[in-house]
N, CA, C, O and CB atoms as a CASP TS submission, in Angstrom:
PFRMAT TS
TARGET T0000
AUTHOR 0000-0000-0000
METHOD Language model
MODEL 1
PARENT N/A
ATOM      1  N   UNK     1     123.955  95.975 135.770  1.00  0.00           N
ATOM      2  CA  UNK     1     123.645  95.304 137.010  1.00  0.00           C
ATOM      3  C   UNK     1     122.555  96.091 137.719  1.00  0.00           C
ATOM      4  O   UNK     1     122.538  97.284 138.024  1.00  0.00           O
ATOM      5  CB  UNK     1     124.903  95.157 137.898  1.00  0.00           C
ATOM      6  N   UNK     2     121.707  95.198 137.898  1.00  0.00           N
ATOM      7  CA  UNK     2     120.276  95.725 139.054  1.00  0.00           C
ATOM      8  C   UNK     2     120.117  95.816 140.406  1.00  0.00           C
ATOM      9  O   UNK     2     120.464  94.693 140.772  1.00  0.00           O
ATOM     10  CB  UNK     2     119.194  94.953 139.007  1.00  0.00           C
ATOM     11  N   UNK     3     119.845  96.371 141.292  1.00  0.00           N
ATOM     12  CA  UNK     3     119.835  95.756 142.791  1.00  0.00           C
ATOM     13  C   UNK     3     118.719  96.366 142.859  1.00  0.00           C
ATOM     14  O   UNK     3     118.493  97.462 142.346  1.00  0.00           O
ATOM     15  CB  UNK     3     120.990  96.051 144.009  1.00  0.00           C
ATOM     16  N   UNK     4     117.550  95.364 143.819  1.00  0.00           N
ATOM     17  CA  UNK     4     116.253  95.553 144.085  1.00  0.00           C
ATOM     18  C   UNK     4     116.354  96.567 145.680  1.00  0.00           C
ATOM     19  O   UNK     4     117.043  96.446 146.693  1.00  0.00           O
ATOM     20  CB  UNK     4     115.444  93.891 144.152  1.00  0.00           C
ATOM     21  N   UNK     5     115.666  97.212 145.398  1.00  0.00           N
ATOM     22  CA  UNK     5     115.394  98.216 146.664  1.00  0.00           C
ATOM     23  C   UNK     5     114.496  98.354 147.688  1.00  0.00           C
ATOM     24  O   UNK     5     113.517  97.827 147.161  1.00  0.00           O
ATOM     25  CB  UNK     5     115.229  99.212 146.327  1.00  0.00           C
ATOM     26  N   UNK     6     114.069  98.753 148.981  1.00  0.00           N
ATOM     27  CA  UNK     6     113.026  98.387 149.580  1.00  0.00           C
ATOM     28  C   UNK     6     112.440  99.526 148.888  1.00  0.00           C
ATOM     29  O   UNK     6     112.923 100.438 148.216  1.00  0.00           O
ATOM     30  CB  UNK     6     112.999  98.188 151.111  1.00  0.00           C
ATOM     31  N   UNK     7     111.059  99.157 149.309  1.00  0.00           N
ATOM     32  CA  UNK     7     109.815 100.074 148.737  1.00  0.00           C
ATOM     33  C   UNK     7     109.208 100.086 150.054  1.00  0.00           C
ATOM     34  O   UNK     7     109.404  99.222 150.908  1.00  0.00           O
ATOM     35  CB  UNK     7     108.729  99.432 147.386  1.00  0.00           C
ATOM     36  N   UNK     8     108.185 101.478 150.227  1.00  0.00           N
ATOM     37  CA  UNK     8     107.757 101.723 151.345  1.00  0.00           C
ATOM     38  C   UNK     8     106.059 100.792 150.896  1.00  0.00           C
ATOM     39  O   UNK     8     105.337 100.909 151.886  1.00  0.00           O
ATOM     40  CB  UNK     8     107.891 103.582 151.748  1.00  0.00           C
ATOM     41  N   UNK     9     105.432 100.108 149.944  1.00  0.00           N
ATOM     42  CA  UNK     9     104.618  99.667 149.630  1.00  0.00           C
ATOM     43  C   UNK     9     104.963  98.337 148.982  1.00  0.00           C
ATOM     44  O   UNK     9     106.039  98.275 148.387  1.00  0.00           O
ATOM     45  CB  UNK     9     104.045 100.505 149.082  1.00  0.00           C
ATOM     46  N   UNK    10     104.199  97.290 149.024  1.00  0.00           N
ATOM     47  CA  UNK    10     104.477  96.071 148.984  1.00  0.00           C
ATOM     48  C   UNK    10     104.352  95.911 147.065  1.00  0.00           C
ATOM     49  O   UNK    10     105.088  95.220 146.361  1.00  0.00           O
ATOM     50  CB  UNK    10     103.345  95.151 150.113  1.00  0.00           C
ATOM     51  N   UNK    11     103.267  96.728 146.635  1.00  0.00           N
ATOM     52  CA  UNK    11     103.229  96.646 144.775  1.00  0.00           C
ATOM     53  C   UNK    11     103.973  97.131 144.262  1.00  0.00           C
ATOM     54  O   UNK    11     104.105  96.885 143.063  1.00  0.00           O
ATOM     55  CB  UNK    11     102.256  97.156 143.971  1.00  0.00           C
ATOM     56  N   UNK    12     104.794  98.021 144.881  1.00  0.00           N
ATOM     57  CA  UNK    12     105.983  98.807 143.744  1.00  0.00           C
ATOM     58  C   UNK    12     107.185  98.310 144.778  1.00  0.00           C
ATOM     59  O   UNK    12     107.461  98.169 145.970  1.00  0.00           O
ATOM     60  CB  UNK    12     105.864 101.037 143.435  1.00  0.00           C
ATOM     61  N   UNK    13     107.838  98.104 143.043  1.00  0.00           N
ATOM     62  CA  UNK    13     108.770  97.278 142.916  1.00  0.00           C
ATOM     63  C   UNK    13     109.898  98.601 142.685  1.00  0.00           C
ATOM     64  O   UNK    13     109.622  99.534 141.931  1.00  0.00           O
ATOM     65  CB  UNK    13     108.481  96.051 141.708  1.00  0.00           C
ATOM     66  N   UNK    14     110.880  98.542 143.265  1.00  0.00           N
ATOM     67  CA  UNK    14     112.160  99.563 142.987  1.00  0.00           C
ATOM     68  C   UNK    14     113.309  98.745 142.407  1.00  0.00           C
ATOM     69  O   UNK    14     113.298  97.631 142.931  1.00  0.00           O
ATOM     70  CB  UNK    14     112.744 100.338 144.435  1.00  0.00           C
ATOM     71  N   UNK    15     114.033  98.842 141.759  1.00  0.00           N
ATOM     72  CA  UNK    15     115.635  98.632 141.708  1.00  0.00           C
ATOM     73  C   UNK    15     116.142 100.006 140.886  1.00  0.00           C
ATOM     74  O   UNK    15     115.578 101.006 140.440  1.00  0.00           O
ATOM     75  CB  UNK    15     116.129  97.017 140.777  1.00  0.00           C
ATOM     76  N   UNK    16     117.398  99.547 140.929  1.00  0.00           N
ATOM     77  CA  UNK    16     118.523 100.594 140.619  1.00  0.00           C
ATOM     78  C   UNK    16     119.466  99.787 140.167  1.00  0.00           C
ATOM     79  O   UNK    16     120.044  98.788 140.595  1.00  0.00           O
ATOM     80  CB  UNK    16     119.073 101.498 141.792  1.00  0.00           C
ATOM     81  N   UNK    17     119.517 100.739 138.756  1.00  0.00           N
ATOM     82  CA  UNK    17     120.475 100.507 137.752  1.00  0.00           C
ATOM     83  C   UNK    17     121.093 101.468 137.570  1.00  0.00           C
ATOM     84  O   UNK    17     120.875 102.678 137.645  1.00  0.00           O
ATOM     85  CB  UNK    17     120.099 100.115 136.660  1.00  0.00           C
ATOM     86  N   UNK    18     122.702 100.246 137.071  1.00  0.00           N
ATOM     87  CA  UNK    18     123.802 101.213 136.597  1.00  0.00           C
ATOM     88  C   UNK    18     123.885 101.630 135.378  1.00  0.00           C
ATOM     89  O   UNK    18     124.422 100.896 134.549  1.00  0.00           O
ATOM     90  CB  UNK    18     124.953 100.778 136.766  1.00  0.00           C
ATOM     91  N   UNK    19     123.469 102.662 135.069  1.00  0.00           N
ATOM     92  CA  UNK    19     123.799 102.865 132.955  1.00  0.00           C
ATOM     93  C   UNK    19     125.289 103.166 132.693  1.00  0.00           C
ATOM     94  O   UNK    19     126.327 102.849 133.273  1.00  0.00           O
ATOM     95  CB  UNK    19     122.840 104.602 132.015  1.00  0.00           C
ATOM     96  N   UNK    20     125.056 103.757 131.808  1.00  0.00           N
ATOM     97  CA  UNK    20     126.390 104.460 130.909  1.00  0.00           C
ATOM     98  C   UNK    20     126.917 105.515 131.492  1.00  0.00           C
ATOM     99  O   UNK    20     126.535 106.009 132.553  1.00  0.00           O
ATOM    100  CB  UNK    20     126.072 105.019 129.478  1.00  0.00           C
ATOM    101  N   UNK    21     127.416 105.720 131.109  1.00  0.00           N
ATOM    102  CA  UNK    21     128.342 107.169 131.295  1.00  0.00           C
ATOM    103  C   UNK    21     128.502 107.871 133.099  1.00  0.00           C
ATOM    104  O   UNK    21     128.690 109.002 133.547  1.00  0.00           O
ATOM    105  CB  UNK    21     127.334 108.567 130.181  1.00  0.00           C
ATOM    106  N   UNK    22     128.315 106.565 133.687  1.00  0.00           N
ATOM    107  CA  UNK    22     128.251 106.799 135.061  1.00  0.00           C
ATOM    108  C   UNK    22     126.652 107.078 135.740  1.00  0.00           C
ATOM    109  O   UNK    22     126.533 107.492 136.893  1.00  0.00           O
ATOM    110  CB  UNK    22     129.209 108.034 135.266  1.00  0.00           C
ATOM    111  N   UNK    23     125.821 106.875 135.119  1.00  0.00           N
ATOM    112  CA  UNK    23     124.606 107.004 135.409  1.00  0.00           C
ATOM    113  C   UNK    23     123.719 106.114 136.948  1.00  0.00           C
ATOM    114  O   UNK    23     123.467 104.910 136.910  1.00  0.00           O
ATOM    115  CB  UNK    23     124.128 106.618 134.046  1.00  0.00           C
ATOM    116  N   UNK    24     123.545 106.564 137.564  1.00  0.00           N
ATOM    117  CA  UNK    24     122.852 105.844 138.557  1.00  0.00           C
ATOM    118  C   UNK    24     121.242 105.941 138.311  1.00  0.00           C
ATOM    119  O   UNK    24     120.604 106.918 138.706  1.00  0.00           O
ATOM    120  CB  UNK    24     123.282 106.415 139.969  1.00  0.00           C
ATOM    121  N   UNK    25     120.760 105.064 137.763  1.00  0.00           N
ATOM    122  CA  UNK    25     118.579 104.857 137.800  1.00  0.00           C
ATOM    123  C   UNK    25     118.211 104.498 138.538  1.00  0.00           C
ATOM    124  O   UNK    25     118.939 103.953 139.367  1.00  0.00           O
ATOM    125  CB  UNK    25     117.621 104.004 137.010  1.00  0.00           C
ATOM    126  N   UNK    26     116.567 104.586 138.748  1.00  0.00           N
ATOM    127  CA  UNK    26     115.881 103.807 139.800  1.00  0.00           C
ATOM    128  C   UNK    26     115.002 103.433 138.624  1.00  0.00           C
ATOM    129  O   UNK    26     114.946 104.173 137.643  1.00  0.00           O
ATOM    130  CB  UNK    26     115.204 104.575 141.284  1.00  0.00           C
ATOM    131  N   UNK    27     114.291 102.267 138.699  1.00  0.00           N
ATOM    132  CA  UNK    27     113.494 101.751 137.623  1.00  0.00           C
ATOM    133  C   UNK    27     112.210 101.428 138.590  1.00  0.00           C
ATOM    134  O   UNK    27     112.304 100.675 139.559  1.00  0.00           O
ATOM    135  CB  UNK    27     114.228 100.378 136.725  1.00  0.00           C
ATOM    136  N   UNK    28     111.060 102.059 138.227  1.00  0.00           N
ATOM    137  CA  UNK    28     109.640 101.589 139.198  1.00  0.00           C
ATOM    138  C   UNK    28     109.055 101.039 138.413  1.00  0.00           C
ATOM    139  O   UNK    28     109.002 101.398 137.237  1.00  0.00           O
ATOM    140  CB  UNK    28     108.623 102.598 139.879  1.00  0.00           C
ATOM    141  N   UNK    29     108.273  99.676 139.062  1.00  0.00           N
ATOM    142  CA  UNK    29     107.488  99.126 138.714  1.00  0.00           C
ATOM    143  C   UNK    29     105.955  98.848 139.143  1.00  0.00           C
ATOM    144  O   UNK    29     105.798  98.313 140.241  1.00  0.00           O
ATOM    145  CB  UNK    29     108.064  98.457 138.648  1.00  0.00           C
ATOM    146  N   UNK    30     105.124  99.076 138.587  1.00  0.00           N
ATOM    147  CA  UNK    30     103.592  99.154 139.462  1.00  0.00           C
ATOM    148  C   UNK    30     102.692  98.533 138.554  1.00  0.00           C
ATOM    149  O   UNK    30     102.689  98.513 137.323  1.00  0.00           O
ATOM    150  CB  UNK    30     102.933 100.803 139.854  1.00  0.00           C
ATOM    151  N   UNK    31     101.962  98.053 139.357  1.00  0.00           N
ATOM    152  CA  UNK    31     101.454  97.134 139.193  1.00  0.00           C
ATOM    153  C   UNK    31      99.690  97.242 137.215  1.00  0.00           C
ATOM    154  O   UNK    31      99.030  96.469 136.520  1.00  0.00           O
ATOM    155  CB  UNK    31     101.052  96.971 141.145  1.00  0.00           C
ATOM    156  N   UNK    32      99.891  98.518 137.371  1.00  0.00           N
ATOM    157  CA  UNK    32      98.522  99.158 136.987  1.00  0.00           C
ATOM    158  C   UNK    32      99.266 100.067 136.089  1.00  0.00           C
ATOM    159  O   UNK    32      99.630 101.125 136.604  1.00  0.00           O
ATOM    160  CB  UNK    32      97.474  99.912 138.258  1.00  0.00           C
ATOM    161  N   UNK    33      99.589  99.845 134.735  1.00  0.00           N
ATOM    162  CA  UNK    33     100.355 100.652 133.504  1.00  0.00           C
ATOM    163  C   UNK    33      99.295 100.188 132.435  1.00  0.00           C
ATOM    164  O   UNK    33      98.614  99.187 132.214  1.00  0.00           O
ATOM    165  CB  UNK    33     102.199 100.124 133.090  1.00  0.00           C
ATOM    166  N   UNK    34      99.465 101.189 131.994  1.00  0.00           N
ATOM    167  CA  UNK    34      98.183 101.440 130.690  1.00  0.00           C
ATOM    168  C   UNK    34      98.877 102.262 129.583  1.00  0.00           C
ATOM    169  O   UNK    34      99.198 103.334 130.096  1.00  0.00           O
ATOM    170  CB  UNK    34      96.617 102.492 131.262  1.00  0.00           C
ATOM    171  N   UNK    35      99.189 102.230 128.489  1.00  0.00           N
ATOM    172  CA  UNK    35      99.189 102.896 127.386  1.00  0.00           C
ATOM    173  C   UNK    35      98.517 102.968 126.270  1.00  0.00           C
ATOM    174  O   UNK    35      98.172 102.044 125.534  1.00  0.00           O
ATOM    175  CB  UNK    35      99.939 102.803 127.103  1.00  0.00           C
ATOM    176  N   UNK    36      98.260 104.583 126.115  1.00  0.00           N
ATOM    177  CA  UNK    36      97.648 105.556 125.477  1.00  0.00           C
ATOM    178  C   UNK    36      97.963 106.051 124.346  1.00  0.00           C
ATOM    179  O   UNK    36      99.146 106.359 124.199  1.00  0.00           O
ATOM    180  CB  UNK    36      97.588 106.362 126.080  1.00  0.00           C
ATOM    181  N   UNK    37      97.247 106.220 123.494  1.00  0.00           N
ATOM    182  CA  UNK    37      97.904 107.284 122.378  1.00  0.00           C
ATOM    183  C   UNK    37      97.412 108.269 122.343  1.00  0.00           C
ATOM    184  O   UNK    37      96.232 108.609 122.416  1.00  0.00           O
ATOM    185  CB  UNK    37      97.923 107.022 121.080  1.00  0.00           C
ATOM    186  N   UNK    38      99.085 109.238 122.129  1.00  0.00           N
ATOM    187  CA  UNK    38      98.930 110.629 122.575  1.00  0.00           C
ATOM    188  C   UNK    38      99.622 111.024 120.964  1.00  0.00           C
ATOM    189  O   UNK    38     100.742 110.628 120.642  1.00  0.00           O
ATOM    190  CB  UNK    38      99.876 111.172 124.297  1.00  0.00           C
ATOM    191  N   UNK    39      98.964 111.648 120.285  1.00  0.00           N
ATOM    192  CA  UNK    39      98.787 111.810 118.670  1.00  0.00           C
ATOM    193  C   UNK    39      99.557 110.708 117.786  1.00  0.00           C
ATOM    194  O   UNK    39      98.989 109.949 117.000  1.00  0.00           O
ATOM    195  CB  UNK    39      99.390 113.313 118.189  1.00  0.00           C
ATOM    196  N   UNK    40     100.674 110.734 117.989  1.00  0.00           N
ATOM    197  CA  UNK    40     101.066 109.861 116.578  1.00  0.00           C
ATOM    198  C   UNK    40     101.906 108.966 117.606  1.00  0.00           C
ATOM    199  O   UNK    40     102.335 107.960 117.040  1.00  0.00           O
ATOM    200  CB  UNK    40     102.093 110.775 114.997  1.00  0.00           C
ATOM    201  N   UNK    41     102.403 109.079 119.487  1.00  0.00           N
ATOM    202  CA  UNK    41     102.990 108.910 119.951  1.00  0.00           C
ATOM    203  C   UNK    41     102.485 107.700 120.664  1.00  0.00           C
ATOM    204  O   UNK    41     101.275 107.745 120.887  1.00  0.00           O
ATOM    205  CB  UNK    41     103.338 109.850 120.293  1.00  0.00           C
ATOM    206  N   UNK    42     103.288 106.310 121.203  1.00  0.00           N
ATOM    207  CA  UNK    42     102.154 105.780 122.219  1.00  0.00           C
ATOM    208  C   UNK    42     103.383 106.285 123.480  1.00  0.00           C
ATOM    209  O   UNK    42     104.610 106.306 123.567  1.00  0.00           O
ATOM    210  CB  UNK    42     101.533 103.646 122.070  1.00  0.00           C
ATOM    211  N   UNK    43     102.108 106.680 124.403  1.00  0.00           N
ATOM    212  CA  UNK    43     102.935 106.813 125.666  1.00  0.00           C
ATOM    213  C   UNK    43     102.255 106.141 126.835  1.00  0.00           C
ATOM    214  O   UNK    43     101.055 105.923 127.004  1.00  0.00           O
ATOM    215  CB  UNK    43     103.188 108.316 126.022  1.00  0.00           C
ATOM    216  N   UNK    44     103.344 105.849 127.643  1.00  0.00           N
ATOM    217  CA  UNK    44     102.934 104.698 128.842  1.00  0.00           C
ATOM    218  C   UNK    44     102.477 106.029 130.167  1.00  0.00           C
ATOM    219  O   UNK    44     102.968 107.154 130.258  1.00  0.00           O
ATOM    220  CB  UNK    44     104.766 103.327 129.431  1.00  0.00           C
ATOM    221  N   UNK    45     101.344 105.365 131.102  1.00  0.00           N
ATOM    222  CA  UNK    45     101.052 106.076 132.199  1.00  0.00           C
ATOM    223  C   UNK    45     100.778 104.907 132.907  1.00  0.00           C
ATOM    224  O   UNK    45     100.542 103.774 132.488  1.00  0.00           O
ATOM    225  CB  UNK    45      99.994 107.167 132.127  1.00  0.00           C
ATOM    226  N   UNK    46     100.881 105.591 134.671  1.00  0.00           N
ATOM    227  CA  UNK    46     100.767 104.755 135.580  1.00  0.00           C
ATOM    228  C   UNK    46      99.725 105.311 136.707  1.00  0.00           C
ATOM    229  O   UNK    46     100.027 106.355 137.285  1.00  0.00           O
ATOM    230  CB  UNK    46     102.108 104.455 136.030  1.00  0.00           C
ATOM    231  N   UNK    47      99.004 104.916 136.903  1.00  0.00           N
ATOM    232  CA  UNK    47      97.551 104.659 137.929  1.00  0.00           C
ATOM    233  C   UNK    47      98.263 104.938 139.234  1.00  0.00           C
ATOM    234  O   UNK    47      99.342 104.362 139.096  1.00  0.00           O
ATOM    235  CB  UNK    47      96.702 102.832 137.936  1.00  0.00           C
ATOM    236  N   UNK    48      98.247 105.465 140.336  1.00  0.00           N
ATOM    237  CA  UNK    48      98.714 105.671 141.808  1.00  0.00           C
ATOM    238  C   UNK    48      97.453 106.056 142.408  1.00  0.00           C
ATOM    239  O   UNK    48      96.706 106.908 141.925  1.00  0.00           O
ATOM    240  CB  UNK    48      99.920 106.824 142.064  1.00  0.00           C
ATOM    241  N   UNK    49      97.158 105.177 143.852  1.00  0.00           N
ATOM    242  CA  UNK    49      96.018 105.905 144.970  1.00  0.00           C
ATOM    243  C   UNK    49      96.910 107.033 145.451  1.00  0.00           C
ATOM    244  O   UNK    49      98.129 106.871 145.400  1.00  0.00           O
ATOM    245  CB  UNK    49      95.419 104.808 146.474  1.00  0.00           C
ATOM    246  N   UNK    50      96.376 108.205 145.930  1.00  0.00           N
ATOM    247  CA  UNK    50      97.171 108.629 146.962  1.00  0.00           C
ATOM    248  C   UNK    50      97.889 108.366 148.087  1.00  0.00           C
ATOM    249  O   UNK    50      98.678 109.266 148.371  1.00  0.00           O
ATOM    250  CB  UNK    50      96.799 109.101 147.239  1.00  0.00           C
ATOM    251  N   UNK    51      97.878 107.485 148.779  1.00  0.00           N
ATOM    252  CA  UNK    51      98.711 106.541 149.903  1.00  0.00           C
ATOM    253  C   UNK    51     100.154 105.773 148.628  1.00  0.00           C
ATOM    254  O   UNK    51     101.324 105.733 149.009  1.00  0.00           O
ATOM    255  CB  UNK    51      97.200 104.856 150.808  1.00  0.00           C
ATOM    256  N   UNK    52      99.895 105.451 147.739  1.00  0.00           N
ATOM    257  CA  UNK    52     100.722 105.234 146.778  1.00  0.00           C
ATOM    258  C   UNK    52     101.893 106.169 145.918  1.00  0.00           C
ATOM    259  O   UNK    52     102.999 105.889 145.457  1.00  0.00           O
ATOM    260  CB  UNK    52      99.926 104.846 146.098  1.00  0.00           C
ATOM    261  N   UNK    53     100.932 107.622 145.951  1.00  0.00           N
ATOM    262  CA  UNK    53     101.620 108.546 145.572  1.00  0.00           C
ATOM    263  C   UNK    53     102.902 108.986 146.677  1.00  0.00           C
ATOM    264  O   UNK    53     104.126 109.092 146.606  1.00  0.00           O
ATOM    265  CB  UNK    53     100.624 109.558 145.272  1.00  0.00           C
ATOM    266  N   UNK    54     101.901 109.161 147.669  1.00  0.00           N
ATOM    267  CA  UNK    54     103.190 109.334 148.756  1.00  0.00           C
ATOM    268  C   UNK    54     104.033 108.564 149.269  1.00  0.00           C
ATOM    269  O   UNK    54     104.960 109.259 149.684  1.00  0.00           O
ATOM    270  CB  UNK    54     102.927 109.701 149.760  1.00  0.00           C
ATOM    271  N   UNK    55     104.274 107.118 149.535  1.00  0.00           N
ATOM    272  CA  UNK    55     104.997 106.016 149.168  1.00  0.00           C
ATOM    273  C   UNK    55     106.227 106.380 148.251  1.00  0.00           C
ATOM    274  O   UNK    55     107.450 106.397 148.385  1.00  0.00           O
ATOM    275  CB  UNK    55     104.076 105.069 148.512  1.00  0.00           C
ATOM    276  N   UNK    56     105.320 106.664 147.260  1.00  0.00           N
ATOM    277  CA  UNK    56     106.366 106.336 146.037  1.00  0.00           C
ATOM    278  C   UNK    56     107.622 107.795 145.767  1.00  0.00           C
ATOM    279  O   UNK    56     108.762 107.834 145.302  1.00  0.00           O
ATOM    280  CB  UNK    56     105.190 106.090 144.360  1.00  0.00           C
ATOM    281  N   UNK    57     106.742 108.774 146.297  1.00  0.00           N
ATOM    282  CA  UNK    57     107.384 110.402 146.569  1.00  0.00           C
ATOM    283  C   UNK    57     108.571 110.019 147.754  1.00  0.00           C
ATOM    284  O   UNK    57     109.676 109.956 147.214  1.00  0.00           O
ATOM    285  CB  UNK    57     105.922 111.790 147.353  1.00  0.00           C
ATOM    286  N   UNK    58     108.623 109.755 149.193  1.00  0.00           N
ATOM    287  CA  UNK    58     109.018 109.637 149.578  1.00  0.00           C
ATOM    288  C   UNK    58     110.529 107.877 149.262  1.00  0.00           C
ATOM    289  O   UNK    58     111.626 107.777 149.811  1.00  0.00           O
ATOM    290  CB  UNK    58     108.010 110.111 150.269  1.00  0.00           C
ATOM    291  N   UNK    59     110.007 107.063 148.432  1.00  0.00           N
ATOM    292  CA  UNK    59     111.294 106.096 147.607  1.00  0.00           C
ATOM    293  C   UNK    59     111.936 107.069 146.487  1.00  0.00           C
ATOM    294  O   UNK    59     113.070 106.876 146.047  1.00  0.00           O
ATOM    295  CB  UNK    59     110.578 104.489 146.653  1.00  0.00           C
ATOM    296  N   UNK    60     111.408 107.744 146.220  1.00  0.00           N
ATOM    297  CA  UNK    60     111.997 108.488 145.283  1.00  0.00           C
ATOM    298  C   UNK    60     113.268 109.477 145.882  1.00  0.00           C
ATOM    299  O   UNK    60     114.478 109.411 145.666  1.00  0.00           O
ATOM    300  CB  UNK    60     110.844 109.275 144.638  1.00  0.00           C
ATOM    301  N   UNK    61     112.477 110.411 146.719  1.00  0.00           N
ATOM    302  CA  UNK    61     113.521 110.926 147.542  1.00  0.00           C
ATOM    303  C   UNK    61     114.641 110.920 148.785  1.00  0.00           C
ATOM    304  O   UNK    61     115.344 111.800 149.282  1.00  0.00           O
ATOM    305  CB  UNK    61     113.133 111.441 147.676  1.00  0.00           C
ATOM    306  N   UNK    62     114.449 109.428 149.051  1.00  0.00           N
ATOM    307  CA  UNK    62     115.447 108.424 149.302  1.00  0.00           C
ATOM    308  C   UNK    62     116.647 108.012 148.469  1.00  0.00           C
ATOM    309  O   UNK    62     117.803 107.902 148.879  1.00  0.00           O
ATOM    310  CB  UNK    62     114.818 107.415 149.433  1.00  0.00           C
ATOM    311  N   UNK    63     116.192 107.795 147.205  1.00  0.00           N
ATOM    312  CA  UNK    63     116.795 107.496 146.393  1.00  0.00           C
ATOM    313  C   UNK    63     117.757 108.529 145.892  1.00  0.00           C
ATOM    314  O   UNK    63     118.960 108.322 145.735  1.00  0.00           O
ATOM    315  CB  UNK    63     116.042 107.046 145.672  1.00  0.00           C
ATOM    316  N   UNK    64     116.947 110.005 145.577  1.00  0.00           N
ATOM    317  CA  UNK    64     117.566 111.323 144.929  1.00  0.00           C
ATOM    318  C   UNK    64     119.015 111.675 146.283  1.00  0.00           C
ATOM    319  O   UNK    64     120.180 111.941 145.986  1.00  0.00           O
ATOM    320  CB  UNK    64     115.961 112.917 144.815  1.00  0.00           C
ATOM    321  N   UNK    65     118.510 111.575 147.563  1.00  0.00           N
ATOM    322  CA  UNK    65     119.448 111.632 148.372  1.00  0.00           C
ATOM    323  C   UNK    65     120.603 110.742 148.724  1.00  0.00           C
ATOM    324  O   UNK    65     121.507 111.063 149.496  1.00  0.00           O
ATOM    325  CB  UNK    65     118.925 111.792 149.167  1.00  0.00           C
ATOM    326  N   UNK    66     120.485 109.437 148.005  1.00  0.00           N
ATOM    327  CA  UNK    66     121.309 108.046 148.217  1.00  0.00           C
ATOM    328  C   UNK    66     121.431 108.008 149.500  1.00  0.00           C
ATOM    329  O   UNK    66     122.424 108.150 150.214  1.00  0.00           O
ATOM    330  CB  UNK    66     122.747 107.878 147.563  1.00  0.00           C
ATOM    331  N   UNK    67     119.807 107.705 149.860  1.00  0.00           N
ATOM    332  CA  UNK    67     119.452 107.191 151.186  1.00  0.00           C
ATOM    333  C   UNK    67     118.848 105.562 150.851  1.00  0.00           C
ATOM    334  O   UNK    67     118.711 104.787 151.798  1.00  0.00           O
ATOM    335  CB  UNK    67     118.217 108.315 151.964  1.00  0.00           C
ATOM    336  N   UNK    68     118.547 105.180 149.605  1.00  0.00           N
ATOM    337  CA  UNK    68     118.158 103.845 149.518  1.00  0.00           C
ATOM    338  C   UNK    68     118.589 103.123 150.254  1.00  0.00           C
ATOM    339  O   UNK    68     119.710 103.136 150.761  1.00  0.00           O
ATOM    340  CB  UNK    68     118.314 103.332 148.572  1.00  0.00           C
ATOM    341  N   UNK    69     117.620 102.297 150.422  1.00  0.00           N
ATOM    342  CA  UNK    69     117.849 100.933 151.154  1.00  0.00           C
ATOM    343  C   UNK    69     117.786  99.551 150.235  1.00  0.00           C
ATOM    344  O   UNK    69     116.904  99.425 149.385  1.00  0.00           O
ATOM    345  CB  UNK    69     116.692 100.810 152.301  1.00  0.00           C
ATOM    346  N   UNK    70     118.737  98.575 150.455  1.00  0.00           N
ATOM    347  CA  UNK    70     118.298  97.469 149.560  1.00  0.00           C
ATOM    348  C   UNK    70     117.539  96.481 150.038  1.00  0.00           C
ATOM    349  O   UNK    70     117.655  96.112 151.207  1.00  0.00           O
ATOM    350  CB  UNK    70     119.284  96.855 149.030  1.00  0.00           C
ATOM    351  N   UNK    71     116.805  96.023 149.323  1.00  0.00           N
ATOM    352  CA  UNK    71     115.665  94.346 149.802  1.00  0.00           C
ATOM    353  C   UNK    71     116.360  94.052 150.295  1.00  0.00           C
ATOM    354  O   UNK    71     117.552  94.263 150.073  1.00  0.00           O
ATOM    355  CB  UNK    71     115.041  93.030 148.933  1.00  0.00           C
ATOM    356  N   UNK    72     115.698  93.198 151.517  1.00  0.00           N
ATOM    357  CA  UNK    72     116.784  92.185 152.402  1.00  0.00           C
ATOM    358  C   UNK    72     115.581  91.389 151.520  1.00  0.00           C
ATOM    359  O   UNK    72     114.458  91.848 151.310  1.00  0.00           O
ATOM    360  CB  UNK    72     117.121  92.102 154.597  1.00  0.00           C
ATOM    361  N   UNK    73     116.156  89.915 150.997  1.00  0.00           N
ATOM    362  CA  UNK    73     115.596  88.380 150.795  1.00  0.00           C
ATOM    363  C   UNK    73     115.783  87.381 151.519  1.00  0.00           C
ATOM    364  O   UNK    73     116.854  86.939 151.936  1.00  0.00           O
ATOM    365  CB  UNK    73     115.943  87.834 149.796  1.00  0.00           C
ATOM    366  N   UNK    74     114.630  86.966 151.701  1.00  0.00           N
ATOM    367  CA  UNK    74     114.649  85.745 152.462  1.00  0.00           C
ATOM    368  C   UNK    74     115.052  84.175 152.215  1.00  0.00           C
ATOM    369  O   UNK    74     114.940  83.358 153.130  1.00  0.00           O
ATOM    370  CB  UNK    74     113.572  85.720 152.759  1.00  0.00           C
TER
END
């Protein structure tokens, strides 16, 4: 089960998932993902402005504190 989270920026997308073994995630989504190959590996990276970085620093540590907030929908 997912529940969408507020985001301090309107392009990133937050929710939080429940895993296994008692696990609580936050899953981000942005808008600007690109993957690379990094030797034999493909690995995913994500593009942030700085106003984005800090946005996303500060949902994060909302989150690490279980200070989240959930989307209100309209």
């Amino acid at each position: 089960m997912s529940t969408r989270l507020k985001s301090s920026r309107p392009e990133i997308s937050l929710n939080r998932i429940y895993g296994g073994n008692g696990q609580v995630k936050v899953n981000v989504c942005l808008p600007e993902t690109h993957k690379y190959e990094w030797g034999q590996d493909t690995v995913e990276a994500i593009s942030v402005t700085r106003a984005q970085a800090q946005a996303l620093g500060q949902d994060l540590l909302a989150f690490a504190n279980e200070m989240e907030e959930e989307a209100e929908y309209e």
